[in-house]
C-alpha positions, 0 to 999 in steps of 0.5 A: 479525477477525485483523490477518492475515485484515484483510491478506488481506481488504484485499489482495485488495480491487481498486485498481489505481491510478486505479481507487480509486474503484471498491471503496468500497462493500467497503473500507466494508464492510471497516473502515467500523464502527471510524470515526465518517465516511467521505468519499471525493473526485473523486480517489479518496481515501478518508478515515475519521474516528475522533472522540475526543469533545473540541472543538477537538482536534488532527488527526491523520492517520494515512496508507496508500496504498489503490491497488496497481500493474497494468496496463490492457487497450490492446489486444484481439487475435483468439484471446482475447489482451489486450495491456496497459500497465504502471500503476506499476512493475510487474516484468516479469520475473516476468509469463510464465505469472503469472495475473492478474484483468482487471476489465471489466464481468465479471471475466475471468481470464487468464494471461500466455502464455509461449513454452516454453523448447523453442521459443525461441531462446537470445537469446529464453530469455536476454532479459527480455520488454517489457511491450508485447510480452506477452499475455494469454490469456483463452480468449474471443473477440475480441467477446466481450472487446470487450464485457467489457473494453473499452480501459483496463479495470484488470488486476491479479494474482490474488489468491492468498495463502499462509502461510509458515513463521514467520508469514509471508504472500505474496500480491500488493498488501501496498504498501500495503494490508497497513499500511492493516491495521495502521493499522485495527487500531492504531486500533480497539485504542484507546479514544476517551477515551485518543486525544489528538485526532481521528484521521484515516484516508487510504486514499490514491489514486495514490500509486503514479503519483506521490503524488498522493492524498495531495498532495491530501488533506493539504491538503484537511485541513490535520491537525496531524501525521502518520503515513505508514505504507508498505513498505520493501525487507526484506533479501534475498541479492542485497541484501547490500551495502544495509543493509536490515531483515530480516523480524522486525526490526520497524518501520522508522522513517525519518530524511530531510532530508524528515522532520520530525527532531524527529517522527522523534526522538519517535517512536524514544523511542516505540518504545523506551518501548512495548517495539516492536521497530524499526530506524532507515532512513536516507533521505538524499533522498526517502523514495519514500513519501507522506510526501515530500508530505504534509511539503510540504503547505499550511503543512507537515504535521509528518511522520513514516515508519515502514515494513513490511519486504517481500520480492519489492515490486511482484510477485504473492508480496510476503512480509511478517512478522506480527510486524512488521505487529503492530509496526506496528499497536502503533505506530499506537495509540501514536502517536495516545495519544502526550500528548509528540507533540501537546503539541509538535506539536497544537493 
């Protein structure tokens, strides 16, 4: 399989955050063969296990975020309309008309309804629409949704994927599930004998509802040093005044107050040394990434961020580029054969 097509597979893996643990049995199937162990906890985190073979060898873990914003059925009308409630910031200004995948005990498709332009008011075509009062259309009736798809049932985008132009993907759930390829790829590609200690794998829970699985993770674990990898806000028109990375520009490797700038320092020289193209993100505070817990962990966790530039976060058309998703898998194998890192920061 292609670091693209393990994008797509895994992004279309449902994962609405505090719904994690429901496909592990396919994320299993998925990347299951390139680990040694696989353990999942009560929270929903899903942790893989690479061994390089050495006793007393360094943890290492390397960090995505497996679940992905939605929604929850909170109401079931007459005509086969759901209302719902928003799981982690999802943006309601692209939801009228949006097609969308409710995974009750059947999965059910329906679409946003959308008040057409010729029947609203200018107040009504000018003002976004609150999440509380949309609906979704499912053509069922009102029993037969009461069955399927009781209260808190998870509601997702459809998972529809395009190629652009230049190698590039939309498609919805890139954060963080695209760098959860890259992670899988990165590690895959490196030998046993050349990994500097046992690498650790999070497919992390909640992290969109307040970086919760990771929190949990990192102390069950107590790793050595790690690697979060997550999305960051490629750059776009209306952004002209942010300094943002554009699309092609590689990985995104952050300095914070958070971060341990000694990992942070090391990993630049990485990149320069391994020819990967990157830019430097300054985050003055917090990272909003799991990297601002697992530095915090335990004893503190040695913690470095390297992001993916996406356009359009939080939508069903999140853009990326392949060329920096391959970045960022070269990085990830880097990281775990890097002697330098786990000198300073390993057993």
């Amino acid at each position: 399989m292609t670091l693209k097509e393990l994008i797509i597979s895994l992004s279309g893996v449902m994962s609405i955050s505090g719904s994690e643990r429901k496909s592990g049995e396919e994320l299993k199937a998925l990347i299951g063969g390139v680990f040694d162990e696989y353990r999942s906890d009560a929270l929903g985190n899903h942790l893989f296990i690479k061994r390089c073979g050495r006793p007393n060898a360094p943890k290492i873990l390397i960090d995505t975020h497996f679940d992905e914003i939605g929604m929850m059925v909170s109401g079931i009308k007459e005509g086969g309309f759901v209302s719902v409630a928003g799981i982690g910031g999802v943006d309601t200004r692209i939801l009228p008309a949006s097609e969308v995948t409710i995974y009750g005990k059947e999965t059910v498709y329906g679409v946003f309804a959308a008040k057409a332009p010729h029947l609203s008011s200018p107040a009504e075509r000018d003002r976004t629409i609150p999440l509380e009062d949309m609906l979704i259309d499912t053509g069922y009736s009102k029993e037969e949704l009461e069955e399927l798809c009781p209260l808190g049932t998870p509601v997702g985008f459809k998972p529809v994927y395009a190629e652009l132009l230049n190698d590039r993907l939309a498609g919805k759930a890139f954060d963080d599930k695209a760098c959860g390829a890259c992670a899988v790829f990165g590690i895959d590609a490196v030998q046993k004998r050349d990994m500097v200690g046992d690498v650790y794998f999070l497919f992390s829970a909640q992290e969109e509802t307040g970086l919760k699985g990771a929190r949990v993770a990192s102390f069950g674990m107590r790793p050595d040093y790690a690697l979060v990898l997550d999305v960051t806000h490629a750059a776009v028109p209306e952004a002209k005044d942010r300094n943002l990375p554009e699309l092609g520009s590689g990985v995104a490797v952050a300095v914070s107050p958070i971060i341990n700038r000694r990992m942070s320092r090391m990993v630049i020289d990485m990149c320069r040394s391994a020819n990967i193209p990157f830019t430097v993100e300054p985050c003055p505070g917090g990272t909003g990434t799991n990297a601002n817990v697992t530095g915090i962990s335990a004893e503190g966790i040695p913690t470095a961020l390297c992001s993916l530039p996406l356009k359009s976060m939080h939508t069903s058309a999140e853009v990326l580029s392949v060329e920096d998703a391959r970045a960022l898998s070269r990085v990830v194998s880097q990281f775990i054969k890097s002697k330098e890192i786990s000198e300073v920061f390993g057993k």
